[in-house]
N, C-alpha and C positions, 0 to 999 in steps of 0.2 A: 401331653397334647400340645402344651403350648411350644414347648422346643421343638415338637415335627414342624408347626409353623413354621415357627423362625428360622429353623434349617430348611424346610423348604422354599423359603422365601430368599433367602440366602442365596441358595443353590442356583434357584430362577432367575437371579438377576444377576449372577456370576455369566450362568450361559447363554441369557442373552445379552448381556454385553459384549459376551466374546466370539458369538454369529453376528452379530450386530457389527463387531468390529470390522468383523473378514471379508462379510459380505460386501462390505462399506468398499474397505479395502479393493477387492475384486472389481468390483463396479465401476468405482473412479477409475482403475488404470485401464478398464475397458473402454469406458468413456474417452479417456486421455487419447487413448492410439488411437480413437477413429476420429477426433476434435478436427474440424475445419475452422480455420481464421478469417473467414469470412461471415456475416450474418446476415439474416433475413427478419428486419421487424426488429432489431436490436436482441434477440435471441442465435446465442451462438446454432451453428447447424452441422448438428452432429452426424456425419454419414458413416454408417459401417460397410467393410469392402473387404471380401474377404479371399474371392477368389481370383485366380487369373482372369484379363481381362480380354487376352488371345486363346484363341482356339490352341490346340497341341497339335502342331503339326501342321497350322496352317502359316500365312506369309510371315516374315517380320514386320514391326514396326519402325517405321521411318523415324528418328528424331529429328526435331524442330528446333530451327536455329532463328538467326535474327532478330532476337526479343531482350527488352530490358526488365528489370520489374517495374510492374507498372505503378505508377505514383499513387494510383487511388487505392491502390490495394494497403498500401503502408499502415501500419496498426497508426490511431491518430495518439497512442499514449507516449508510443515508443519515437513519434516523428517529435511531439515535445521535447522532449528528451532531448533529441537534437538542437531546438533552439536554445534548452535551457543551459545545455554546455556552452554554449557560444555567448548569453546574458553573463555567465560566468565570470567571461573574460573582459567584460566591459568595462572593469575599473569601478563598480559599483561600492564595493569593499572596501578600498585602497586609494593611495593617491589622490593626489588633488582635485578631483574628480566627485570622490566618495561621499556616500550618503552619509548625514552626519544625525544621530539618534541622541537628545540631550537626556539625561541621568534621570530618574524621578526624583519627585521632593521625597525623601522618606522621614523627614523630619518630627517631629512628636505630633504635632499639631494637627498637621496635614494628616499623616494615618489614621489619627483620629478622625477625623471628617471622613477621608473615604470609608471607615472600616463604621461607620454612622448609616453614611449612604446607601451601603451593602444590606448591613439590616434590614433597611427600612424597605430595599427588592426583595431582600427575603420573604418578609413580613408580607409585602404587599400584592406581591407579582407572582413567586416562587408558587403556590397550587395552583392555578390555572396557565404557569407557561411550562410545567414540570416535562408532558410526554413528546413537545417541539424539544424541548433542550435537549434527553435524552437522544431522540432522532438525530440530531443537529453536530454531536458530539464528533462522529466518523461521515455522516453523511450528508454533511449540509450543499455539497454541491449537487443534489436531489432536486433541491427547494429551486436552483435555478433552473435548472431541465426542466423542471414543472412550469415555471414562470414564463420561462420564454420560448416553452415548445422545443425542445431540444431533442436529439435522437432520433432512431430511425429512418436516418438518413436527411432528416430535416436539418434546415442552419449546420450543416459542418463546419463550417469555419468560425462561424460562434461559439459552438461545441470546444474548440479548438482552444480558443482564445479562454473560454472560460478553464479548461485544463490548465493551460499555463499559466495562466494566473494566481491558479492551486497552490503550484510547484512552485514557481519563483516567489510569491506569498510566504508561501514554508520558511524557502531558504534565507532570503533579508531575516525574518524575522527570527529565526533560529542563530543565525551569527548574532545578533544583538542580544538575542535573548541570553546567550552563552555570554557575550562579553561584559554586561552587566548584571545579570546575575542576581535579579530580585525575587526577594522571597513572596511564596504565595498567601494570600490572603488569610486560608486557614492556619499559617505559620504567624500570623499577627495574633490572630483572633481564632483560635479553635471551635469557640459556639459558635461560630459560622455553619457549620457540618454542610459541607459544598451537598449540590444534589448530586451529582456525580464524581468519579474518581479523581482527584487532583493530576494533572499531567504530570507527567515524570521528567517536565525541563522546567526553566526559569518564566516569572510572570508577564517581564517586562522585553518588548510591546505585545500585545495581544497578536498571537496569532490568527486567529478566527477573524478578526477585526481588519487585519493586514489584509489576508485572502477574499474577504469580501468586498471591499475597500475595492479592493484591487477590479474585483470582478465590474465592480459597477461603476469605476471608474473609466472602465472601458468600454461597457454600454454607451455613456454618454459618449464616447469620442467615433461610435457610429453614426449620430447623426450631427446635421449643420446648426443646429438648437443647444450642444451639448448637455448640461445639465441642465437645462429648460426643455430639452423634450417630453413628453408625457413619459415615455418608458423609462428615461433614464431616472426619472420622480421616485415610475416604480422600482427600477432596482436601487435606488439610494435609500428607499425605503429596507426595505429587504434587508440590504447590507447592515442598515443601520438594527435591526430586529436581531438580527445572528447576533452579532456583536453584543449589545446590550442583553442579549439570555445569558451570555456568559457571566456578566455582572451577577444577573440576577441567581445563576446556579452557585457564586459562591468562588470560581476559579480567579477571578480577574476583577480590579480595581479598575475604578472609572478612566483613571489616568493610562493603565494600559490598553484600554479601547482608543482611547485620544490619541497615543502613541502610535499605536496600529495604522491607525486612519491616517496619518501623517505620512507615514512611513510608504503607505501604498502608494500615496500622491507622488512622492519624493520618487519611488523605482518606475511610474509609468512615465512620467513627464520626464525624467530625467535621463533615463536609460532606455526603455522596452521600448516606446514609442520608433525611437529613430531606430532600431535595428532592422533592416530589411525586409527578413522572415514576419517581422511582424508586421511592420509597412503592408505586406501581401498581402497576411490573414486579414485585415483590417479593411482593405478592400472589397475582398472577396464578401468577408461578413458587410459592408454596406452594402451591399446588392444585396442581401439574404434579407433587408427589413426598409430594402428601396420601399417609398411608395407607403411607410407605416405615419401618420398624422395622426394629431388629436383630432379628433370629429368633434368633441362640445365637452363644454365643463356643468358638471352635475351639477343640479341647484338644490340648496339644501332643503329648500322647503319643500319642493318636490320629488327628490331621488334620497334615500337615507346616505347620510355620511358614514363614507366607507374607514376613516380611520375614527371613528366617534361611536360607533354603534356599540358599546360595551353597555351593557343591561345593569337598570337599576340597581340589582342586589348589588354587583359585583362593584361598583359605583360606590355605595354604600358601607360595603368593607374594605374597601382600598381608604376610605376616607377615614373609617375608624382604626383602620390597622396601624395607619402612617402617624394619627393622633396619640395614637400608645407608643408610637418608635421615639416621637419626637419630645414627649413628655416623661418617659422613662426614668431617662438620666435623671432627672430634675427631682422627681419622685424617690429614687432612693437615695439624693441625696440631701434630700430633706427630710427623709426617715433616719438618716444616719445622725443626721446632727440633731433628731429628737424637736423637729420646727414643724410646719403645719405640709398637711401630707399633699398641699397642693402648689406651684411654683410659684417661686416668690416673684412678691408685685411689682410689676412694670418690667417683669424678664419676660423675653419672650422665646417660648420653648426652641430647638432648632439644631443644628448640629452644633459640636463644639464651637467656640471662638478662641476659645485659652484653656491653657494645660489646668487640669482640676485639682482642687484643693484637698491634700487629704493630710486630715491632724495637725493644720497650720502649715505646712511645707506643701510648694507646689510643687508637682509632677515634672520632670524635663525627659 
């Protein structure tokens, strides 16, 4: 009785995985061939056509001349593309010109404190920022389409701008990341256990940090307030939240957020700005948020505070969480040396300051 189970069960999910497969199979490349590159509402618009569209036997069709492709129809990922080769060539890399990324400290000391700091996000942040991080991983450019109303034919050249800033984001950061070549976090410190999968390139600078940097860097240079606009507030906000969940998931060191955020400064001011293509996007997007002001600033006593509203409980163990990170150390190692199980007097608990003492020999 029990083997017909398990062979039946067996058998059931043999063949449907493999209807399952074909039909999959079948459907897609039916979808495929009738796919139009055009959309309605940000949903592709799939037409199927199947038959002649002349009669048999009746006039010909005349074809039609005098026509370009037209500019708006250009996919806006593949039109990036185009800028992004030509940012390429700008010398951003190279030459006297070139963006320059200084080393981290990786020294004893210093890891020590970041790899402190890490913890204590763990500890403290890490279950209630866990299913944004996750999200955030492949999809953080989500969070700004939601922010700033993007899609559906709204802000295209915002739209645009925030693309490119994706891509060129990546690639700064991917050269440096390759040329120096720092190890990740869980390669310090294993009890880390990141909440997500360790990237499969180098730590340093933050990518995630660069690309949003980036993004809101160029928010601000829509309007005549720059970073004193209310919106540019909010996406420096934003940017800064992406960035630091990385910390907190375990992938990325404070210093390679720092890095990140530098770095984005250094390719927009330096480089993107002046190129042409972007000169245009950059107009085109200030008309898209002509006419956007602050109207008034919330008053605390009367509107809740929108970055302060975290609830008591949560309040309440972020405080105890952070008192066990920062008191730790101190705790076992005043059980090791057999001294009282509480920090010695007049120390005050906190991240390292000096390599630690173990068995009279200090740590380098």
């Amino acid at each position: 009785m029990t083997t017909g189970y398990r062979d039946g069960a067996v058998d059931g999910a043999v063949d449907g995985a493999v209807d399952g497969a074909v039909d999959g199979a079948v459907d897609g490349a039916v979808a495929a061939g009738s796919y139009a590159p055009y959309r309605s509402a940000g949903a592709a618009a799939g037409l199927p056509f199947n038959e002649p569209l002349g009669r048999k036997g009746g006039a010909p069709f005349a074809y039609l001349g005098g026509q370009e492709f037209p500019e708006d129809a250009w996919s806006p990922q593949l039109e990036i593309k185009l800028i992004l080769q030509r940012f390429a060539k700008t010398g951003w890399d190279e030459g006297d010109r070139a963006i320059q990324v200084q080393n981290p400290d990786d020294g004893d000391l210093a890891l020590r404190r970041e790899v402190h700091d890490l913890i204590t996000l763990r500890n403290s942040q890490r279950p209630h920022r866990a299913a944004e991080i996750v999200a955030q991983v492949g999809n953080s450019e989500a969070y700004w389409s939601n922010m700033l109303m993007m899609g559906a034919g709204n802000r295209p050249a915002t739209q645009k701008l925030i693309m490119l800033a994706m891509q060129a984001g990546q690639m700064v950061a991917l050269h440096f990341k390759h040329k120096i070549g720092r190890a990740r976090p869980v390669q310090v410190c294993p009890a880390l256990m990141p909440l997500v999968p360790t990237p499969p390139h180098a730590s340093y600078p933050s990518g995630h940090a660069t690309q949003m940097t980036l993004i809101a860097t160029i928010v601000a240079a829509l309007f005549d307030e720059g970073e004193d606009h209310a919106m540019a507030r909010y996406a420096a906000a934003l940017a800064q939240r992406i960035s630091e969940n990385r910390e907190i998931a375990g992938v990325h060191f404070r210093s390679d957020t720092q890095a990140g955020q530098q770095l984005a400064k250094d390719t927009f001011h330096g480089f993107l700005k002046e190129m042409p293509e972007v000169k245009a996007l950059l107009t085109q997007a200030r008309a898209e948020w002509s006419g956007i002001t602050c109207s008034f600033e919330p008053d605390p006593e009367t509107l809740p505070d929108l970055e302060g509203g975290t609830s008591l409980s949560r309040r309440v163990s972020n405080a105890v969480a952070n008192r066990l990170a920062n008191e730790l150390p101190d705790l076992i190692a005043a059980a090791l040396k057999d001294e009282s199980s509480s920090p010695q007097e007049g120390k005050k608990p906190g991240r390292p300051d000096k390599p630690f003492d173990v068995g009279g020999k200090k740590t380098t």
